[in-house]
Each structure stands twice: as structure tokens, then as C-alpha cells.
N, C-alpha and C positions, 0 to 999 in steps of 0.2 A: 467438375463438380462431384463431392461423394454419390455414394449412391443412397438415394433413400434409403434409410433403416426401415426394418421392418414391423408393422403396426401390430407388434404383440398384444395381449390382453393389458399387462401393466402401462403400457406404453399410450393406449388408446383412452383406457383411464384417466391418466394423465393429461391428457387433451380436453377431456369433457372434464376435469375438477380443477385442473391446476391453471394459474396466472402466472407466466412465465417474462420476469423481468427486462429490461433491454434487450428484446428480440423481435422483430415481425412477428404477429402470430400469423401471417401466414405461412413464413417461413419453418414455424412449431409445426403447422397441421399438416403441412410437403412433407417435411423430411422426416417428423417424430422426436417426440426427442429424443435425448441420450440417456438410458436406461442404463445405469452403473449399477452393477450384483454382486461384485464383491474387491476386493482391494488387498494389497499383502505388499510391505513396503513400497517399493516405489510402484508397484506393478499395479492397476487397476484393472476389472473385467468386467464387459457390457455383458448386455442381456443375451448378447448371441455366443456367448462363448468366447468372444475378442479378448487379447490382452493389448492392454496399451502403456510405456512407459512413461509416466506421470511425469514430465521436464517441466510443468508452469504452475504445480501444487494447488490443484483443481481450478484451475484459473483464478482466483481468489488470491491466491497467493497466500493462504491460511497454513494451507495443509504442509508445515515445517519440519514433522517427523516422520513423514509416512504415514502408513493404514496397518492397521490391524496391532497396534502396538497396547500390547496386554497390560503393561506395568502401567499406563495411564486409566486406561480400560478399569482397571482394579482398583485405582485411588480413585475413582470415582463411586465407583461399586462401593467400597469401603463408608466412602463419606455420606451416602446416600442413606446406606442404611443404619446408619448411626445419628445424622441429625442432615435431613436436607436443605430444609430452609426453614428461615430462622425470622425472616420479614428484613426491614431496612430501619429508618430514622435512630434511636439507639441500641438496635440490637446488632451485633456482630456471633461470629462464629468463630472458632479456634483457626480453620484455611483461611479465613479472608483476614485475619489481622497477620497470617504466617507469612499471607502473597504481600500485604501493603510493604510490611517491615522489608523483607527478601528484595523488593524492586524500588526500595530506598537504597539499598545495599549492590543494587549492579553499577550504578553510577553517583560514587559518594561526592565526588568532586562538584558534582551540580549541586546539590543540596536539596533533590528532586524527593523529599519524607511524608508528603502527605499525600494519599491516594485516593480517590474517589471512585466505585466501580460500577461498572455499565456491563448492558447484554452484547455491544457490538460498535463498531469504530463509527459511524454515524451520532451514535447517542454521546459517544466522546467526545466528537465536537461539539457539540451541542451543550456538553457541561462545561468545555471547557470556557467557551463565549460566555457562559453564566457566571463563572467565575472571577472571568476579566473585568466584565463591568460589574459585577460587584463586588473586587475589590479597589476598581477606581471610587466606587462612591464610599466604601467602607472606610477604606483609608483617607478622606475626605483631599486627598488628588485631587480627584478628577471628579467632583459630586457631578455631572452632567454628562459624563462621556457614553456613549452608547454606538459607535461608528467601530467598525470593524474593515482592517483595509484586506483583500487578500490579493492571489492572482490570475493571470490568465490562463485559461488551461489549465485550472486547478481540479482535484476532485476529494473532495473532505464528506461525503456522504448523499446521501437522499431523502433524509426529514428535511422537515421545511426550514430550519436553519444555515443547517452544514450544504441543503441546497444554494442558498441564497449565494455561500462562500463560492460556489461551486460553479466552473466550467469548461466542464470536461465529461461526455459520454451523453448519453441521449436525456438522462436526469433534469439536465440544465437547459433543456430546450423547454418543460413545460409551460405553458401560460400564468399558472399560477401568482398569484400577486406574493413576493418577496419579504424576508427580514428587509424591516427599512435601516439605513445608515450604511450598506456596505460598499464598497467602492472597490474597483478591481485593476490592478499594474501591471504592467510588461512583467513575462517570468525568464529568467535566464535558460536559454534551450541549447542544446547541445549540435551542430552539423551545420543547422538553417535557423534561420530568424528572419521576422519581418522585414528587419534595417538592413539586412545584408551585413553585417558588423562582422569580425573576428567572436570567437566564441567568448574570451575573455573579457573584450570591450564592451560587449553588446550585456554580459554579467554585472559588469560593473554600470556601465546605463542603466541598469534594472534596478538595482541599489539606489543609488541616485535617485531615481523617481521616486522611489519611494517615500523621502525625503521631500520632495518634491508635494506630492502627493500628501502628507502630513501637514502643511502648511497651510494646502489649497485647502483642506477639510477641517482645516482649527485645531491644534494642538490638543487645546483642552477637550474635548471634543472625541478624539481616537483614544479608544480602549486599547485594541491589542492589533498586531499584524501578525494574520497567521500564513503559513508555510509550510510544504512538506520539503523534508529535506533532501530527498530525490526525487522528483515528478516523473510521472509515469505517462503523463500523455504522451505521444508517439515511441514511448521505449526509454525507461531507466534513463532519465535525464540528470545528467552528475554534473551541478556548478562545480564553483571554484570555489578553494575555503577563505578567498579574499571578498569572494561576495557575501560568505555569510558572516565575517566579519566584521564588513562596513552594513552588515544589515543591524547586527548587534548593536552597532557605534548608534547607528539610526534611533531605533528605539531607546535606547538609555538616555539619549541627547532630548530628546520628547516626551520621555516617561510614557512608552507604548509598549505594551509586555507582548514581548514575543513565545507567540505560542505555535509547537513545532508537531508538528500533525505525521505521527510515525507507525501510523495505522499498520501500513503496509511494511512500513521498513525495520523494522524493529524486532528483536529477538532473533539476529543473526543473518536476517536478510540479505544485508549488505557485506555479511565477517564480522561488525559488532552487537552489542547488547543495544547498540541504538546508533541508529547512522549519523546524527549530531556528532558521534565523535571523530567521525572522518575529518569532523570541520572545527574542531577543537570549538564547538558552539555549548555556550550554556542556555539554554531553554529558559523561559519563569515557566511555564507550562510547556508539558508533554502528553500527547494522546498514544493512544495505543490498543490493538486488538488484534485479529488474526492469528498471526503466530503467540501471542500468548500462550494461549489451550492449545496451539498445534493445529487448530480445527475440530479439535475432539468436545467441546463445548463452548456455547456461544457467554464471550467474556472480553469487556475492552474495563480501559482504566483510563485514569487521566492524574497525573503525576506534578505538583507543583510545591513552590517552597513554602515553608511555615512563615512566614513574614504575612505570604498573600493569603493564604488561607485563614492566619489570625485576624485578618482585617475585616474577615467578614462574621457577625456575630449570629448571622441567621441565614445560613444558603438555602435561597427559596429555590428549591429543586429536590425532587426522589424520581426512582426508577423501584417497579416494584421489586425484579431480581437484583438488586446493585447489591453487590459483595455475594451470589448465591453459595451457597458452600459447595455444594459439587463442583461447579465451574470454578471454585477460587479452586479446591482439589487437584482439577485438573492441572492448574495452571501453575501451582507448585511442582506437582512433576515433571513438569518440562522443564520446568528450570532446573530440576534436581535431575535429569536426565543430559540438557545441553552442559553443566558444568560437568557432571565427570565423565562424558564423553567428549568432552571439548571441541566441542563441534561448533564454536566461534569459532575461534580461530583456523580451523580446519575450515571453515565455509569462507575466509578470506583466501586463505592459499589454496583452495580449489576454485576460486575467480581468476586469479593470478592464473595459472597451467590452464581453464578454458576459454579464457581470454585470448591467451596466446595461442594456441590452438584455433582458437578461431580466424585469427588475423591471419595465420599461415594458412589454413584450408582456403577460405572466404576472400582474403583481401585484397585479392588481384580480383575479381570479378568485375565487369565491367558495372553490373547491376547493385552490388553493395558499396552502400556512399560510406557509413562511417560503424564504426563496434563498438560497443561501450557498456560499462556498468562495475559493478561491486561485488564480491562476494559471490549469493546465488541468486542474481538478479542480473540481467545480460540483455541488451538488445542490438538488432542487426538494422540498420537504418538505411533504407531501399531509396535508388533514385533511378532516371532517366536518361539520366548525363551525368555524368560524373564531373567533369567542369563545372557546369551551371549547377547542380546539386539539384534540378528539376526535379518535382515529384513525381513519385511514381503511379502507376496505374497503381489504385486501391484493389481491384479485382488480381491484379499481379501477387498482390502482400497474399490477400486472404488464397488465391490457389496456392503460394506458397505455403501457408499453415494446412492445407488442408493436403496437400501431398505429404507433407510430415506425418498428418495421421494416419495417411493409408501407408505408411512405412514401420506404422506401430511405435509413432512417440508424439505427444503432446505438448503445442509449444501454441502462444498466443498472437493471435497478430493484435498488434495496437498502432491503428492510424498507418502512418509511412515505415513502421517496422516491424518486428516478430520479435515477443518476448521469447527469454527462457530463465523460470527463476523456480528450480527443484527445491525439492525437501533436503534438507542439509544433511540426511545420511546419502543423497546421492553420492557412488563411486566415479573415478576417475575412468571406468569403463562406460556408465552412464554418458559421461561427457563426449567420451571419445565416439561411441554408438551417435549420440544425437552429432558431433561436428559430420561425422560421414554423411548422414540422414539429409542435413541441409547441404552440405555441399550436390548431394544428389539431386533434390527436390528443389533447387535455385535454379541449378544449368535446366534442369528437365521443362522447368515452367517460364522461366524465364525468356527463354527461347522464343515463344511464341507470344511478344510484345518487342516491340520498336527502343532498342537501345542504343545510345548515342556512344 
């Protein structure tokens, strides 16, 4: 176990004001929290003077360029003091019609030109479900559809809608009484599955039900089925682009708009502007946030065609900041930073070299069952047996993440694996540091649990 941090004054503060999300608070008032003081690319620094290398982009998965990056810093500064908010219903600013138009323009092939923008990837789902069904009834479709299908192990947010979609993380366990209509499907997973199935077959089962599941809840009736196009419960879960193909065939056969929840995966996460394209998938609707702003301003959006968006004559929805002009600011400069750094492309071919790196370090160990993921998104999937693919001790996973940070690098455990998904200026020494780090902190902790 770490060792208690130390109960500084800020840090105690913090205890007696703050409400700290999916954690024990007993666990907050043992240990304290984690007091971060300053940051400079990949590098962050706690309140003790620590440096730690940032490998999981403050576990969020937001923080896409690093810390302390001035030129965003400045476009912010800039727009702030020149017009900062501007209000919402029909007022826009010069940044937020810059970002709608710009993130029409990363993926022209979908026809993805109408934007609607939010303060974070929860409220994006949340618009975009409003959208679904009100362009079923707009477009007099579907005038009664209001059922929304999603999946298992899914995680689309924590307002009370995107909860509803939602199961995955301790969010989805509240009491709370639900969005009515939503229904939830086998998700395709990567190593293990319920059925015992092949990865592929058990992919394609999950399609099929869907299907399935469309019929059982009335055609007319289902709005949208939504999706992320990697799931992240137990570690960067990468279908097959056969499954999101026959998901595609699904909805168009039904008139169910699929809407592709890329919260997480989006703006390079994966190597592209949007992990859909791994999968040659066209979205009706796209959400998105985090890596937008990089992290450097809270800003999501939600991206769909002019077809659906015409069909509604009055979208009963606002968000007071939707389009704020500093956070759109922001979120142009990132993009005007990831293209002439090219750091798509650069964050697929450095998936590629620490993937493989990893498999050569990692994938004889008796204790790692499978390695997987995209770009800078990576998980190491922990078992018991290597045959049976038995899972592992959970206390195994987490002393493994937590030996990593007494090693001075940052990585997440999620469920039966340890993420790693950096800022996409991470270097190929960055990689090469954390595969040493884990192969260290696996044999060391490992060791002391029952491995077959």
C-alpha cells in the first residue's frame, strides 16, 4: 500500500470543503488526497515536491497535450479579454462558429456539419438523446419513439440521463429512480465474455441481439442505440469493424440512429480524429469532450447531420455555457496545434512500436492474459490462469498501479486491467521508461498472489 500522503494545510482543507467523486471517503481522509502543484508536459508535481510521468492524462483521459502549454494558455487569455461570453439561444461568437465549422471539416466523409456545444461529455449525452427523439418525432418517423437501447458495461456519463445509459463505475449503482425506456445488450469484450465465445463470435452475438432487442421493444418505439466505439470498462476494448458494421446494417434496417459516444476516444486518442474511423462507421450523431480543449477548458460538443437537425424546428434544450467563447478558443487551438504537429498520425504509430514493445516485455508472463488498444490508449488484461483466463485478484491489479507510481509514472487500473493512454506529445522514451516500469512492478507484485 502507498504510504499516506502527508496532511498538509491545502490538502486538509480539502477534506473539510471538498466532495470527492467515486472514492471511499474513507479512503480520502486515510490517505489525503493527491495535491498536484504544478505540471510541465508530460511531467506533473505533488504537493511534496514529487514528479510523476503522466502515462493515463490525469486519469480522465482529457489531458491530450500536456501541462503548461502557453499557446493554448494565450488563446484563451486572448478571447477572454476580448469578448468572453456571449450567452447561448441565438447568440454565437466568432470561436464557437470557428470550432462548429473546423470539426465539420475533420471528418467530411460523415456529413457530421451541425454542432451543438456543452460544458463536458455527460451533458453530450444528454443532448444528444434529445436530439434522437426529437428528430424521430420531427421528422414524423417515429412521432412516439422515446426508448433508447444501450450496453453492458457501458459508461456515457453521471446526470441522470447518460446515467440511466450507464453501466460502468460506481455512478450506475445509485438508487435513484431512472430515464424510463432504456434497455441495455451484451457489449462486445475483448480476452473473456460471459458465453465463453471466441472474441469475434461473441462480437458478432452482440450485434445480433441487438437486432433482437429492437423487435422485442417495438421498432417504432426505439429512438437511437447508443455506443462507444472503444469501451473502456476493464481496459480499451477494441471490437471488430464487422461488428460495427452489422451494427450500422441494424439501425438503418429499423430507422434507429446511431449515436457514437467518443467522449473519451476522440481527437487522437486512438491515431484518429475520431475512432469511428478505425471502423469505417458513419455515426447520425457524435458526442465528444475531453481531449477537445486538451483539458485546458471544460467543453464537449455533439456533432450530427443536417437532415436530423432540420427536422427539428424547436430543440427544447440549452446549457448556459454551450458554445462559451473561451473554451470554444481553446478548443480551436488544439486542433490548430494537433494538425501542424501531426500528432494523429504520430499517436497511431506510436501505438504500433508500444504495443509491440509491450507484447515483447509483458507477454510471456504468466500473470498477463491479453494487450490491446489503439494509438494512446493501451490496456494490459491481468488473469490467474492463463488457460482459464480466471480473473484476477483485484487487489493484484490495483498494487500493480500503485507500484507504478512509486516508480514515478502514472497508469490506471480499470477492473481486471491497467490502463495507459498519455498525452500524444508523449516520446518513444516515455514508452520505453513506462514498458521497463511495468515489467518491473508485475514480476515484483505479482509474485505474491497464487498464479497458475
Amino acid at each position: 500500500m502507498l504510504k499516506a500522503l502527508p496532511k498538509n494545510d491545502l490538502a486538509s482543507q480539502a477534506i473539510d470543503h471538498c466532495i470527492f467523486p467515486i472514492i471511499d471517503a474513507a479512503d480520502v481522509k486515510r490517505d489525503g488526497p493527491v495535491v498536484i502543484a504544478s505540471g510541465k508536459g508530460m511531467t506533473i508535481t505533488d504537493g511534496a515536491g514529487v514528479d510523476y510521468l503522466d502515462m493515463i492524462s490525469a486519469y480522465t483521459r482529457a489531458n491530450s497535450l500536456g501541462y503548461g502549454n502557453e499557446e493554448i494558455a494565450k488563446a484563451v487569455y486572448d478571447q477572454l479579454c476580448k469578448m468572453h461570453y456571449a450567452g447561448t439561444v441565438n447568440m454565437v461568437t466568432a470561436p464557437m462558429v470557428q470550432l462548429a465549422k473546423s470539426l465539420s471539416e475533420l471528418r467530411p466523409e460523415a456529413n457530421l456539419s451541425r454542432a451543438f456545444f456543452v460544458s463536458g461529455g455527460s451533458e453530450a449525452v444528454e443532448s444528444a438523446v434529445k436530439i434522437a427523439k426529437q428528430y424521430q418525432i420531427g421528422s414524423g418517423k417515429k412521432p412516439h419513439a422515446y426508448k433508447i437501447i444501450a450496453r453492458w458495461s457501458a459508461y456515457h456519463g453521471a446526470t441522470a440521463g447518460a446515467m440511466a445509459l450507464t453501466d460502468h463505475l460506481s455512478v450506475a449503482q445509485t438508487p435513484d429512480p431512472r430515464m424510463p425506456g432504456v434497455s441495455k445488450i451484451p457489449n462486445p469484450t475483448c480476452y473473456r465474455n460471459p458465453f465463453g465465445m471466441g472474441d469475434e463470435e461473441y462480437a458478432m452475438f452482440c450485434a445480433d441481439y441487438l437486432e433482437q432487442q429492437i423487435i422485442h421493444e417495438g421498432p417504432e418505439l426505439v429512438a437511437a442505440f447508443i455506443g462507444e466505439p472503444l469501451m473502456q470498462a476493464n481496459g480499451a476494448q477494441v471490437p471488430s469493424k464487422a461488428y460495427w458494421q452489422r451494427v450500422r446494417e441494424i439501425c438503418d434496417k429499423y430507422g434507429v440512429l446511431l449515436i457514437i459516444d467518443e467522449v473519451i476516444c476522440c481527437f487522437g486518442r486512438t491515431g484518429k480524429w475520431f475512432a469511428a474511423e478505425h471502423f469505417d462507421l458513419m455515426p447520425d450523431i457524435t458526442t465528444m469532450a475531453k481531449a477537445l480543449s486538451a483539458g485546458y477548458a471544460p467543453i464537449g460538443a455533439v456533432l450530427t447531420r443536417p437532415d436530423i437537425a432540420d427536422a427539428i424546428e424547436h430543440f427544447r434544450h440549452v446549457h448556459t455555457f454551450s458554445g462559451h467563447a473561451g473554451c470554444a478558443a481553446a478548443a480551436n487551438a488544439v486542433i490548430e496545434i494537433k494538425q501542424r504537429e501531426r500528432l494523429i498520425p504520430k499517436a497511431l504509430e506510436n501505438g504500433v512500436y508500444f504495443k509491440a514493445g509491450l507484447v515483447e516485455a509483458l507477454g510471456e508472463l504468466p500473470v498477463v492474459g491479453d494487450i490491446r488498444g489503439l494509438g494512446h490508449w493501451h490496456a494490459i488484461d491481468f488473469t490467474s490462469n492463463r488457460k482459464t483466463k480466471a480473473l484476477p485478484d483485484p487487489k493484484m491489479v490495483k498494487g500493480i498501479a500503485d507500484k507504478m507510481r512509486s516508480l514515478g509514472i502514472l497508469v490506471g487500473a480499470a477492473g481486471t486491467a491497467i490502463e495507459v493512454a498519455p498525452a500524444l506529445i508523449a516520446s518513444r522514451a516515455d514508452f520505453d521508461r513506462t514498458i521497463a516500469a511495468f515489467k518491473q512492478a508485475i514480476t515484483t507484485v505479482s509474485k505474491d498472489y497464487d498464479i497458475a
